[in-house]
N, C-alpha and C positions, 0 to 999 in steps of 0.2 A: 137322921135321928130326930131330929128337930128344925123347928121352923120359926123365929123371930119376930115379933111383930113390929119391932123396928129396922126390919130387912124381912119384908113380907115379899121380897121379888128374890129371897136367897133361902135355900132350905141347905140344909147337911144331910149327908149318910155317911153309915161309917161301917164298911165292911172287915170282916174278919176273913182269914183264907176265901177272898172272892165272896164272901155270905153277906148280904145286907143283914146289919143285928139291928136288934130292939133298946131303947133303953136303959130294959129292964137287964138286959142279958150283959150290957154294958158297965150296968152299975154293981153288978153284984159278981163282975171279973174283974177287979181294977187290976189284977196282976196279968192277964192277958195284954191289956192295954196299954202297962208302963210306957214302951218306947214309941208308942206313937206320938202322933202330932201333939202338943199342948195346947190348952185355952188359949192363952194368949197367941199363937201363933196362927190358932182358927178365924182367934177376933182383928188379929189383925191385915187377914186374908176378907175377912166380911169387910172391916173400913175400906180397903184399895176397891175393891168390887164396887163401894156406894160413891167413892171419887170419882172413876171411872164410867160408870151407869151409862148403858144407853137405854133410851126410852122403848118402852115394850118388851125388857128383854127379861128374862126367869134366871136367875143361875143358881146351881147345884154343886156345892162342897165337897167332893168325896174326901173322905176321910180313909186311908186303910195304914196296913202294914210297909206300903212304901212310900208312903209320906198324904201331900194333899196336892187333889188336880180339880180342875175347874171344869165343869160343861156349862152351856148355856144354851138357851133355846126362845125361841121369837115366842109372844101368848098365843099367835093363831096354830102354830105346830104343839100346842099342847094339851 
């Protein structure tokens, strides 16, 4: 859903039943979203990721309905 510019090597999504959503579509369902992941539980999934960092690598947030998982991928595969 977004991308940080003080973790410009970590973006988020945040799917709903399997659907990557929008923003928009996010902000204007808070009652869909209640039991997902929280803020704080995002941000502090992004700090362990920026301790951890290996050089060259991208990683990507998922956010869904069964919590929060991590991909990551090298710059030249992307």
């Amino acid at each position: 859903m977004s991308q940080y510019p003080e973790h410009s090597y970590i973006k988020t999504e945040t799917y709903h039943k399997g659907k990557l959503v929008t923003k928009e579509y996010f902000d204007s369902n808070p009652e869909v979203f209640s039991n997902y992941p929280t803020t704080e539980q995002i941000l502090n999934v992004k700090n362990q990721i920026g301790l951890t960092k290996e050089p060259e690598v991208y990683y990507t947030i998922i956010i869904s309905e069964f919590g929060i998982s991590i991909e990551d991928s090298k710059e030249a595969s992307r």
